[in-house]
C-alpha positions in Angstrom: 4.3 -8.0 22.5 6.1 -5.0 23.6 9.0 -3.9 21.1 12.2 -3.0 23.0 14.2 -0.4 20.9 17.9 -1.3 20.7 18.8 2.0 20.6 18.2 2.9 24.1 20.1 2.1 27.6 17.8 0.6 30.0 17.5 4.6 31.6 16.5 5.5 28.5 19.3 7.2 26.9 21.0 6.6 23.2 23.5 3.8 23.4 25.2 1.7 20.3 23.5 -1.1 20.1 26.3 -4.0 20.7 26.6 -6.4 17.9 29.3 -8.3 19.9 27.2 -11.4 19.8 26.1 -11.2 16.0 27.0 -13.5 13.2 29.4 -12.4 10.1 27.1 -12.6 7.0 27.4 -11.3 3.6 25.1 -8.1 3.9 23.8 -5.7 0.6 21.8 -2.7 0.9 20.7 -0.5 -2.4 19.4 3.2 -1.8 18.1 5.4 -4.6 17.4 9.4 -4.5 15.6 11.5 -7.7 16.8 14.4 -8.7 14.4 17.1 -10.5 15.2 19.9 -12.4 15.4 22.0 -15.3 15.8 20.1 -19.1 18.4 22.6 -19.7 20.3 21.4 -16.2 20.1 18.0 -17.3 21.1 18.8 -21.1 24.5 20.4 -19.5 25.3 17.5 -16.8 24.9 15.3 -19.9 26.7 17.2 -22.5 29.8 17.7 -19.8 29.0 21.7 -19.7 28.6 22.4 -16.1 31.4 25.3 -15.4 32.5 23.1 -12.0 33.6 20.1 -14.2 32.3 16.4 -14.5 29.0 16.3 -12.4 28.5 12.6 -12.1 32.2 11.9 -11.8 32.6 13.9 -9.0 29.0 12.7 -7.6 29.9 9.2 -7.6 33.1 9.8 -5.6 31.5 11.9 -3.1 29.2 8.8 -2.5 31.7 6.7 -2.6 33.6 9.0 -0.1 30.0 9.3 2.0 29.2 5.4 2.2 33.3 5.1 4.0 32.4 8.0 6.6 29.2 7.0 7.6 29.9 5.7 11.2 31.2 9.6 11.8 28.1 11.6 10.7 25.4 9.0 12.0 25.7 9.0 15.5 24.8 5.3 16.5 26.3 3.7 13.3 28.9 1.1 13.6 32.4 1.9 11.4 31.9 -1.0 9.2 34.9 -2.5 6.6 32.5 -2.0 3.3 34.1 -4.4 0.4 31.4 -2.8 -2.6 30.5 0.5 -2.9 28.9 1.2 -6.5 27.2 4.8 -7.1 25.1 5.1 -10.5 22.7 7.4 -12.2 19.9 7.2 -15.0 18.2 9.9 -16.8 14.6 9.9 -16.0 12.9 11.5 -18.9 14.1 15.0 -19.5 14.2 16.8 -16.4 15.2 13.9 -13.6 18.4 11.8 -12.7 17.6 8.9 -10.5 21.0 8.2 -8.3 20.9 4.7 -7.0 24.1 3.6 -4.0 24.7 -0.6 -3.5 27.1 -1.3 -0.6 28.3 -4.3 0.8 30.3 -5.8 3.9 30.6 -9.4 5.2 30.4 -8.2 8.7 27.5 -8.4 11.9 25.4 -5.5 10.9 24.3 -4.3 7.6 24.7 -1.1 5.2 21.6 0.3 4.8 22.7 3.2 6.4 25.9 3.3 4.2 23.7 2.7 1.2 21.3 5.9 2.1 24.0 8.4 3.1 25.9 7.3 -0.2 22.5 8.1 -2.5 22.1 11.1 -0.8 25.6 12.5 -0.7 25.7 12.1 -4.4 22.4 13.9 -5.1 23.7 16.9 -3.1 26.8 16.5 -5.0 24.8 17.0 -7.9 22.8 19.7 -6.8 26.0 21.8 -5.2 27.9 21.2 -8.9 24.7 22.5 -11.1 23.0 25.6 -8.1 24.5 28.1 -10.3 22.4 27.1 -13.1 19.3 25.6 -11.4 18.6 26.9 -7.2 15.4 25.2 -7.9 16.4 21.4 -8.5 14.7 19.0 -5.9 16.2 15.4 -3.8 13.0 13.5 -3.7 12.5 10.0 -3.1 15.4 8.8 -0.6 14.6 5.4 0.3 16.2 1.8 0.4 15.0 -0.3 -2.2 16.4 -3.5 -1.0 19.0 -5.3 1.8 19.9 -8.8 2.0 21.5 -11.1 4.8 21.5 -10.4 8.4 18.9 -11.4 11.3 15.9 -9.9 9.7 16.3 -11.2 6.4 16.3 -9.7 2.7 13.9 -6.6 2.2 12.9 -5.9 -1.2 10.6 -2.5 -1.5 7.6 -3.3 -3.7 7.3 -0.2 -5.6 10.8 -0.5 -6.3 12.5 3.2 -8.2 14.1 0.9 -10.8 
């Protein structure tokens, strides 16, 4: 059986895929990104010492910000009304934050897209707010850990970040 990507016209060019025909269902998507870097990085992010103010205040609102603009920086994504967009972060040991993103819409296509630009706008919030201190930090591990309702079902990643 021949898969027949929805992204392309029938000449073979991008198109947006038309959900005109889809059903409205309650859709979820969670994205996570890892952040590595210096102890002394994450001491200061912690301890509210970075010269450029709050880190993860700032980071979570940039996601927040991200998640809302997705349909203008990913070329084939819908503009979707998002009802949840939640940005947090966990220390990992002593030289990690995990950032994790859960959006949701009740709409006819989902947010995993929303989810993944959120996670990752954050961590490179992070990293812009603390370069002066650590050029060296790393974004690792971008990935969706889990999406419910729509078509295809829930996914739930097996070697889940959490």
């Amino acid at each position: 059986m021949e898969e027949k990507f929805t992204h392309f016209n029938e000449q073979g060019r991008a198109q947006m895929v038309d959900v005109t025909q889809k059903e409205v269902t309650k859709r979820t998507a969670t994205a996570f990104a890892r952040i590595e870097m210096r102890r002394e990085t994450l001491t200061l992010i912690r301890e509210g010492k970075m010269k450029k103010g709050d880190v993860l205040a700032v980071a979570q609102v940039a996601g927040i910000m991200a998640a809302k603009k997705t349909s203008e920086i990913i070329p084939m994504c819908h503009p979707l009304p998002l009802t949840k967009v939640d940005i947090s972060f966990e220390e990992a040991g002593e030289d990690a934050l995990n950032v994790y993103a859960t959006v949701a819409t009740t709409y006819v296509t989902g947010v995993e897209m929303e989810a993944l630009t959120a996670v990752t706008a954050a961590a490179l919030t992070v990293y812009d707010m603390c370069k002066a201190v650590d050029k060296a930090m790393t974004i690792q591990q971008v990935s969706l850990l889990e999406k419910t309702g729509g078509k295809n079902g829930d996914f739930h990643r097996e070697e889940a970040a959490r």
